[in-house]
KEPA-418683 format. One line per 8 residues: their letters; for each residue x, y, z of N, C-alpha, C, O. Coordinates in Angstrom, 2 decimals, padded with zeros to 5 digits. Example, Ala and Ser with C-alpha at 12.3 -4.5 7.8 and 13.67 -1.06 7.14 Angstrom:
BEGIN
as) 013.19 -005.69 007.80 012.30 -004.50 007.80 013.20 -003.30 007.80 014.24 -003.32 008.46; 012.85 -002.25 007.08 013.67 -001.06 007.14 012.90 000.03 007.87 013.41 001.14 008.04
//
This chain:
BEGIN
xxxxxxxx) 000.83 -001.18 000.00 000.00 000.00 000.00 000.88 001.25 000.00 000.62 002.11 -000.84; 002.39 001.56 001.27 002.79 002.16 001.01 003.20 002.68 -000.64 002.82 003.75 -001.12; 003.90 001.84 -001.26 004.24 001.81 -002.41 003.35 002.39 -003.82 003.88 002.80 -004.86; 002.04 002.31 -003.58 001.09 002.95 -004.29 001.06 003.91 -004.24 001.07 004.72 -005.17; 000.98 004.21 -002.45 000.78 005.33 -002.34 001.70 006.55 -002.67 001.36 007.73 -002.55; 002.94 006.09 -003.11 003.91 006.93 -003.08 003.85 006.98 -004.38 003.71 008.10 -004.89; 003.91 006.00 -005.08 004.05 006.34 -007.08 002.77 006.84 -007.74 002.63 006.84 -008.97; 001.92 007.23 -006.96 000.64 007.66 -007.11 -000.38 009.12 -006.64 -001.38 009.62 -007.16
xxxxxxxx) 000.46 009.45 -005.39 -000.09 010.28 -004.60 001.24 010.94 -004.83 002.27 010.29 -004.98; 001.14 012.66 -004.87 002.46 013.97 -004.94 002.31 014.12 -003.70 003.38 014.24 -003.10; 001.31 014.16 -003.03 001.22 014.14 -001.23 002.19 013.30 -000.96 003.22 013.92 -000.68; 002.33 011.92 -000.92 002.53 011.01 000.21 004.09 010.63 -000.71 004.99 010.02 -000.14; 004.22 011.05 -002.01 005.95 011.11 -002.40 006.70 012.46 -001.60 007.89 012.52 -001.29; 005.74 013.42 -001.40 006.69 014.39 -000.41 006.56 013.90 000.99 007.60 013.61 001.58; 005.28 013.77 001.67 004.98 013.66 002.92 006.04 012.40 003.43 006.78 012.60 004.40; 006.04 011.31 002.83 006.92 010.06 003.48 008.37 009.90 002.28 008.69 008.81 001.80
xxxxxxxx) 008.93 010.93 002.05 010.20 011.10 001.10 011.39 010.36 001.82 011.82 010.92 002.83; 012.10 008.94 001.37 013.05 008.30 002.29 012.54 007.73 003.64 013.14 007.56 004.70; 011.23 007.47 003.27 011.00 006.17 004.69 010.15 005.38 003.59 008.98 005.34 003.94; 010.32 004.88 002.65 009.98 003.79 001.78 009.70 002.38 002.67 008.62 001.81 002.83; 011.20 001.96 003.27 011.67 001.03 004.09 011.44 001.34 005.58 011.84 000.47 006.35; 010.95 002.24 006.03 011.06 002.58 007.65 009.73 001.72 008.41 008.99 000.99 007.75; 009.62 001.89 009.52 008.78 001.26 010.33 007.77 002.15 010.35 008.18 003.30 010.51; 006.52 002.04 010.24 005.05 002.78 010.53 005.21 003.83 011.11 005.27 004.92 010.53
xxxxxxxx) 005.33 003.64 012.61 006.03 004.18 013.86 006.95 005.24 013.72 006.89 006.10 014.60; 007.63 005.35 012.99 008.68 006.44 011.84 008.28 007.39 011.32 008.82 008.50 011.39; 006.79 007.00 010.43 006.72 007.79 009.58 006.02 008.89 010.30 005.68 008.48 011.41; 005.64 010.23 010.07 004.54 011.35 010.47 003.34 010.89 010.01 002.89 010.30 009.03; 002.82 011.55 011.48 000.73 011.22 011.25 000.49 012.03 010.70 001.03 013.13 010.79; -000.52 011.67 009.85 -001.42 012.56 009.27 -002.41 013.12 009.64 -003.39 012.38 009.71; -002.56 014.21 009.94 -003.49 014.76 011.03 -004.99 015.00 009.93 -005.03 014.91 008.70; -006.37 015.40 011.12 -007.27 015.49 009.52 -007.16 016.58 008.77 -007.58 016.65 007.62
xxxxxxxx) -006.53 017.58 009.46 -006.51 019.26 008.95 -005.25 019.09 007.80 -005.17 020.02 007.00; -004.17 017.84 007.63 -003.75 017.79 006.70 -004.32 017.24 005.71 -004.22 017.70 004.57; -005.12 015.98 006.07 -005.60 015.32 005.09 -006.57 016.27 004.40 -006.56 016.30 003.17; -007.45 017.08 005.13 -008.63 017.94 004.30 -007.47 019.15 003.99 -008.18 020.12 003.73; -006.23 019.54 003.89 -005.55 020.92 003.02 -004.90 020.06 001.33 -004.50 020.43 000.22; -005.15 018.69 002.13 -004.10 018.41 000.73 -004.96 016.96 -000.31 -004.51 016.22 -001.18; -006.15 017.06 000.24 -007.28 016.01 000.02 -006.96 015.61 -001.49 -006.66 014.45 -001.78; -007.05 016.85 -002.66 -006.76 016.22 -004.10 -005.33 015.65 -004.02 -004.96 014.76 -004.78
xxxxxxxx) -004.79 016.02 -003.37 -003.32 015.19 -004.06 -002.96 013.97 -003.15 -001.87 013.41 -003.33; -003.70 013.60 -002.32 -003.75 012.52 -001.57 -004.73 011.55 -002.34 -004.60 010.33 -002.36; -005.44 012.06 -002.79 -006.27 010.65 -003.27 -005.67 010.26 -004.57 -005.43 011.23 -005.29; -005.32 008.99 -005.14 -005.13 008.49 -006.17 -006.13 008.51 -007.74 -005.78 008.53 -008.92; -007.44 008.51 -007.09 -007.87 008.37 -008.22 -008.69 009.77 -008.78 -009.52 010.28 -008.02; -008.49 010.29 -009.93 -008.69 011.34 -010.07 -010.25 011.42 -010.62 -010.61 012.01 -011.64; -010.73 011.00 -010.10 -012.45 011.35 -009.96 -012.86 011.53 -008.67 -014.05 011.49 -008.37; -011.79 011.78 -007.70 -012.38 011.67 -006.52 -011.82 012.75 -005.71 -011.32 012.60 -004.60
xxxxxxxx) -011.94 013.90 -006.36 -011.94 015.55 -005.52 -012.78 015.93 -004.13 -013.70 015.24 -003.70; -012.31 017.10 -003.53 -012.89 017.22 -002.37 -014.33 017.96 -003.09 -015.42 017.45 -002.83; -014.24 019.17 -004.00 -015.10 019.83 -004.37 -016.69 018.70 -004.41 -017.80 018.64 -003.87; -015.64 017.77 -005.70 -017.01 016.44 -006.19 -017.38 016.19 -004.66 -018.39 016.81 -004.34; -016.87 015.50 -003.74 -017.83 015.25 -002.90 -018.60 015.95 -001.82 -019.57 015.63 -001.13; -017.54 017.45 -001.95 -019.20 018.46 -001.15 -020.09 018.50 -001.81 -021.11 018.35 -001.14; -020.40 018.73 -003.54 -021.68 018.69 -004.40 -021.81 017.17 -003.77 -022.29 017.55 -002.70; -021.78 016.42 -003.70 -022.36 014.97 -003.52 -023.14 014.78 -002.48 -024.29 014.36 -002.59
xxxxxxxx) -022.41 015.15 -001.01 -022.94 015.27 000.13 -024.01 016.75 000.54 -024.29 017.11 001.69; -024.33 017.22 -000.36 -024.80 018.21 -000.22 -026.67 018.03 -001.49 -027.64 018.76 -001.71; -026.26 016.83 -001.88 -027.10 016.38 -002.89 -027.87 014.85 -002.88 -028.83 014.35 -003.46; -026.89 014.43 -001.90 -027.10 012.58 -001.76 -028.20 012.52 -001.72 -028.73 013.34 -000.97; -029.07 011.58 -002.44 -030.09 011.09 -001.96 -030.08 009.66 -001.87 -029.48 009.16 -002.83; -030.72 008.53 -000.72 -030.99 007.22 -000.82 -029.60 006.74 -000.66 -028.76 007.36 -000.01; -029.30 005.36 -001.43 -028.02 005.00 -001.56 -027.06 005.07 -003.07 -026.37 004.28 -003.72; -027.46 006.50 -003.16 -026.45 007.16 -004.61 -024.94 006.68 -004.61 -024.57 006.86 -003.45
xxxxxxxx) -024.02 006.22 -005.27 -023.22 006.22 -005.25 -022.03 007.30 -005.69 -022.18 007.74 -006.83; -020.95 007.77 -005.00 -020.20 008.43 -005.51 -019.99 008.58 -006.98 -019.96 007.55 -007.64; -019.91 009.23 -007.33 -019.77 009.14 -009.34 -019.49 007.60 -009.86 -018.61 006.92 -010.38; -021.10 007.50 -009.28 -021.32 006.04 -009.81 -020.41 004.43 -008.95 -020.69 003.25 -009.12; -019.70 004.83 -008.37 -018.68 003.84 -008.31 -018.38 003.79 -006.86 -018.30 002.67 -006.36; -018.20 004.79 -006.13 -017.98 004.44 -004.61 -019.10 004.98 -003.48 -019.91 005.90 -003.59; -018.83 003.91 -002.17 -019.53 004.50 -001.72 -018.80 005.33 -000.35 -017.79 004.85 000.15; -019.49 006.80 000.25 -018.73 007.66 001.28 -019.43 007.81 002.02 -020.64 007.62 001.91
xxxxxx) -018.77 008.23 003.11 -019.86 008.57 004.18 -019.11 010.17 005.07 -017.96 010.38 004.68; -019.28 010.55 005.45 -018.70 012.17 006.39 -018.74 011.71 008.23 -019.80 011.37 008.76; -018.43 011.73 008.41 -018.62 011.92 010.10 -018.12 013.17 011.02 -017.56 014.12 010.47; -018.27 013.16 011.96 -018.10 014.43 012.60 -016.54 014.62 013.24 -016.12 015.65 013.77; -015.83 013.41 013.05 -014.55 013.44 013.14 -014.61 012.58 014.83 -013.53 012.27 015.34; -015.59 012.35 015.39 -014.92 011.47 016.73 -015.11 010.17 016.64 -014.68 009.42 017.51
//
């Protein structure tokens, strides 16, 4: 997973740069205030923007799926 994540994500090739090989425990947490500043370049697949899913969550009805294909959910963060 690391490995994806790094040849895939410009986030997580800067964020974990030279701990390829390191222990978990090593690397820096990702806090959520990073994950929501750097949300597009953390996600891999490029249909899956922060913008797209405030229109989504702001529109959901029933059990819609994300642009067709995934499913999300929001929580309040606890």
């Amino acid at each position: 997973m690391r490995a994806l994540a790094s040849k895939n994500s410009p986030f997580y090739r800067r964020f974990h740069h030279g701990l390829g090989e390191a222990p978990l425990g090593d690397c820096p947490v990702l806090t959520k205030a990073t994950l929501m500043d750097n949300f597009d370049e953390i996600s891999i697949d490029s249909i899956v923007r922060l913008a797209g899913l405030q229109e989504y969550f702001d529109g959901v009805r029933n059990d819609e799926l994300f642009r067709g294909r995934y499913w999300v959910s929001a929580t309040s963060g606890s």
